[in-house]
C-alpha positions in Angstrom: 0.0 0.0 0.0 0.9 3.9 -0.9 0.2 6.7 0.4 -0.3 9.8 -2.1 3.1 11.2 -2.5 4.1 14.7 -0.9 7.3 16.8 -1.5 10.5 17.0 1.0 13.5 19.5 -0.2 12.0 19.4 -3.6 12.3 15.8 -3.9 9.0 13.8 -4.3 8.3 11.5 -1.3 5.9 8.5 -1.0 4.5 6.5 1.7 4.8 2.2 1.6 3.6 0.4 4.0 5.5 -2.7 5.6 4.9 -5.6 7.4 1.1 -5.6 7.0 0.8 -2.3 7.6 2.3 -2.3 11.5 5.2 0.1 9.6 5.0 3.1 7.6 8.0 3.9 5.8 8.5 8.0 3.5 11.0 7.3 1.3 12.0 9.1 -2.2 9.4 7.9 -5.4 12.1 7.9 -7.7 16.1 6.1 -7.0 16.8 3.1 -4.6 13.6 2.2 -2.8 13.4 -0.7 0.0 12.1 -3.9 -0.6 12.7 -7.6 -0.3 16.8 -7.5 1.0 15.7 -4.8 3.8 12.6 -7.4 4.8 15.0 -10.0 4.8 17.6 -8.1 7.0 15.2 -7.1 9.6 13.7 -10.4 9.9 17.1 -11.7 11.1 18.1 -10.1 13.6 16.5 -12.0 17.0 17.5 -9.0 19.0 16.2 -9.3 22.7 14.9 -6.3 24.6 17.6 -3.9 25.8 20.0 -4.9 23.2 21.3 -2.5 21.3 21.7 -3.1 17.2 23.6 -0.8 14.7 22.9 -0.7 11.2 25.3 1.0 8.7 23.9 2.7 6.1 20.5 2.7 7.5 19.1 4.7 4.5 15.3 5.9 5.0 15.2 3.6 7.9 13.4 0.9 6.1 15.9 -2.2 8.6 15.2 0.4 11.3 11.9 0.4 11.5 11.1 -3.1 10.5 13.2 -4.3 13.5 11.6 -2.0 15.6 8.2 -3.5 14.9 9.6 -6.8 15.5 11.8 -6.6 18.2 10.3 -4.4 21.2 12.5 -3.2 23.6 15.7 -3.0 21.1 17.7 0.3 21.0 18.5 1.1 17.4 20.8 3.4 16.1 21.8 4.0 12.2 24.5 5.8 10.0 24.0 7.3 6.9 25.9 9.4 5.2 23.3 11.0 2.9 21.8 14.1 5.0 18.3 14.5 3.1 18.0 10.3 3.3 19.5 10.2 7.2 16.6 13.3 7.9 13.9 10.5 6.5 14.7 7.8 8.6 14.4 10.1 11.6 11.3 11.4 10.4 10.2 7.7 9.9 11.3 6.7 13.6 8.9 9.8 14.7 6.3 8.4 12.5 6.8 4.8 14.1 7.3 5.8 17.3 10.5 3.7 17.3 13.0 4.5 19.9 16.1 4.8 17.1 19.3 7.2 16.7 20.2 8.3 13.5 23.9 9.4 13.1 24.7 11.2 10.0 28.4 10.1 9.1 30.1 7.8 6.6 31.1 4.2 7.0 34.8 4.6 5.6 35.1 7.4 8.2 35.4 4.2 10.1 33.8 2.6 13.6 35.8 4.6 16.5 34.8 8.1 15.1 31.4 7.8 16.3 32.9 8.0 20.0 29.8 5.2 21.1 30.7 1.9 22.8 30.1 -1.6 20.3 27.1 -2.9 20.1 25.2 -6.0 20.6 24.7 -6.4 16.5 25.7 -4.6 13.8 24.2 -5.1 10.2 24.1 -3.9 7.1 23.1 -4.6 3.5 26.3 -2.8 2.0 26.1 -1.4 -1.6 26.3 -4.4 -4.2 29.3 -3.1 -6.2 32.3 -1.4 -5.7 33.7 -1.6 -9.0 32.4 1.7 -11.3 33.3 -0.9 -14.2 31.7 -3.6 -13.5 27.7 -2.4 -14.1 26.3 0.4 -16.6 26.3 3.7 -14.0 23.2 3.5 -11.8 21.0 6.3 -11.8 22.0 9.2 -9.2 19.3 8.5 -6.3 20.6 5.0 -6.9 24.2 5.6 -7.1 24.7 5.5 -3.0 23.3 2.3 -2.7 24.9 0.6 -5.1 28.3 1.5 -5.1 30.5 1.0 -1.7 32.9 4.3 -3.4 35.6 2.6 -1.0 34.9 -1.0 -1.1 33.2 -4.1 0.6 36.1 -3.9 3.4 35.5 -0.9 4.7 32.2 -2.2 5.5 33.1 -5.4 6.9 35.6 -3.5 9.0 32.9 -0.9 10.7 30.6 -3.7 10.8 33.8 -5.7 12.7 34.6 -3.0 15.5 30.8 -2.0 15.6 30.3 -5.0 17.2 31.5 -6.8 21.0 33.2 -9.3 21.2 30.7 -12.3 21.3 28.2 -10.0 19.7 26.4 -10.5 15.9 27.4 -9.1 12.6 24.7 -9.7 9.9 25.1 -9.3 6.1 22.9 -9.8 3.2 24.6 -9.6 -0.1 25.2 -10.7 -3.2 25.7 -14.5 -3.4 28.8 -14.5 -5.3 30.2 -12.1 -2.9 30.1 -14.9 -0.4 33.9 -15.9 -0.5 34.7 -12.7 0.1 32.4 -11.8 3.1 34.0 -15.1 4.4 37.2 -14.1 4.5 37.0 -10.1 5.1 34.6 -10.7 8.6 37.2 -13.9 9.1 39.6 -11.5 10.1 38.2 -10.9 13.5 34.8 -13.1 13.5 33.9 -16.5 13.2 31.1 -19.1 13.9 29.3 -18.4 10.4 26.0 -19.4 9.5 25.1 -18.9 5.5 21.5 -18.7 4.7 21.0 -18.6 0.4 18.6 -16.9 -0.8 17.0 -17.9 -4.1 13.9 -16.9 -6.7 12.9 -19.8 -7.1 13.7 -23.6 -5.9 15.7 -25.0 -9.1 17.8 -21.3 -9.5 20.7 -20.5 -8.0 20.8 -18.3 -4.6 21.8 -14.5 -5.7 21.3 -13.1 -2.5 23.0 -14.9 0.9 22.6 -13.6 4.3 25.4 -14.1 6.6 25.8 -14.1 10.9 28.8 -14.3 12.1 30.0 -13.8 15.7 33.1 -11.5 16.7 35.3 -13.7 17.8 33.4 -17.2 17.8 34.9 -20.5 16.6 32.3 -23.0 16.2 32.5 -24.5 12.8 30.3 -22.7 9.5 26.8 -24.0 9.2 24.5 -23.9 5.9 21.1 -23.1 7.0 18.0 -24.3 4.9 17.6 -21.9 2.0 14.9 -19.2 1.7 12.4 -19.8 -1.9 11.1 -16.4 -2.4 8.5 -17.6 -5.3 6.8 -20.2 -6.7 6.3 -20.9 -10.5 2.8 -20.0 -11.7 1.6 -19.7 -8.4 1.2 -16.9 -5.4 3.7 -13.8 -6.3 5.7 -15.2 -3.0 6.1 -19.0 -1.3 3.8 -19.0 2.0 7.6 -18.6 3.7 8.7 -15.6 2.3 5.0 -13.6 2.4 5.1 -14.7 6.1 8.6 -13.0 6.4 6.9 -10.1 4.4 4.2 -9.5 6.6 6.3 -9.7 9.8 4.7 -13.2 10.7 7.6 -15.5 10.8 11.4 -15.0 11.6 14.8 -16.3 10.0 16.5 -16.6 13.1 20.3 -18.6 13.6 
């Protein structure tokens, strides 16, 4: 469902509504809009109340608030480094009524600059490319999200001191990024579990979410995969609308 759209600093604004409606999220009509990754993000992270989760590059606040609606009881806190997009993910916590922090900074600026103690979990659905010759340019208001200007490691290493030792980092990416998620949060992390992601059952995963723990050793597991559709049936399996409407979990 969308609301009629309105204007914010010249820039047209429309109004989705997630998980059945229990979230309302203003984010920009045209560029990169949230959608099945940010579900999917939100819906793991088992936060427990008085935990406290960090999400780099929170955008409109789309993780945010979905993990809000969730999880009661979590403290939230996000950094984005686009003002006018970090301005609508505070105005969506207002909107919620969601108890989040939004910090306008950038992730290559790096963890300790924030001056804030690690956190519980830290998670983030970096941009998907950080090769300008690798896709056809994006358009502008999708540029941001797409391309990580200084590379997946710079956000495997916020993500890496964002987090306590013993605490979560959670990823959702591109699947054939998995090796080298692996071996960038291997550097201080460890005890993965790798979830696939796939369109349909007999395609290949092209997304993957990832947990690891900061500083765990127990030996990689490969969780069942997650079948977002089903050939000439529903527009989503009964799994992944359940995710979508905030009435099931993908927990580790």
């Amino acid at each position: 469902m969308t609301a009629a759209p309105s204007q914010s600093d010249g820039v047209e604004i429309v109004e989705n509504a997630l998980l059945g409606g229990r979230v309302r999220l203003r984010q920009p009509a045209k560029g990169y809009r949230a959608g099945m990754d940010a579900a999917l993000l939100a819906a793991a992270v088992d936060a427990t109340p008085g935990q406290r989760v960090l999400e780099a590059g929170c955008g409109a606040g789309a993780v945010l608030m979905q993990i809000a609606a969730r999880r009661r009881g979590v403290r939230l806190t996000g950094l984005e480094r686009d003002p006018a997009m970090a301005a609508l993910a505070r105005e969506n916590a207002a909107l919620n009524g969601a108890e989040a922090t939004i910090v306008t900074g950038d992730v290559a600026a790096g963890f300790r600059t924030l001056e804030i103690a690690p956190f519980d979990w830290a998670v983030s659905n970096p941009p998907f490319f950080d090769d300008p010759g690798a896709l056809r340019a994006p358009a502008p208001g999708k540029r941001g999200a797409w391309m990580a200007d200084d590379g997946l490691k710079a956000w495997t290493d916020f993500l890496l001191k964002g987090v306590r030792e013993g605490g979560r980092v959670v990823v959702i990416h591109r699947a054939d990024r998995l090796a080298d998620l692996l071996i960038l949060l291997s550097e201080k992390a460890g005890s993965f579990a790798v979830r696939g992601i796939h369109p349909y059952a007999d395609e290949p995963a092209r997304r993957v979410l990832v947990s690891a723990i900061r500083t765990g050793k127990a030996p990689l597991r490969l969780l069942p995969p997650l079948v977002l559709h089903e050939r000439g049936g529903a527009k989503h399996t009964a799994e992944a609308e359940a995710i979508l409407r905030g009435e099931a979990a993908l927990g580790w």
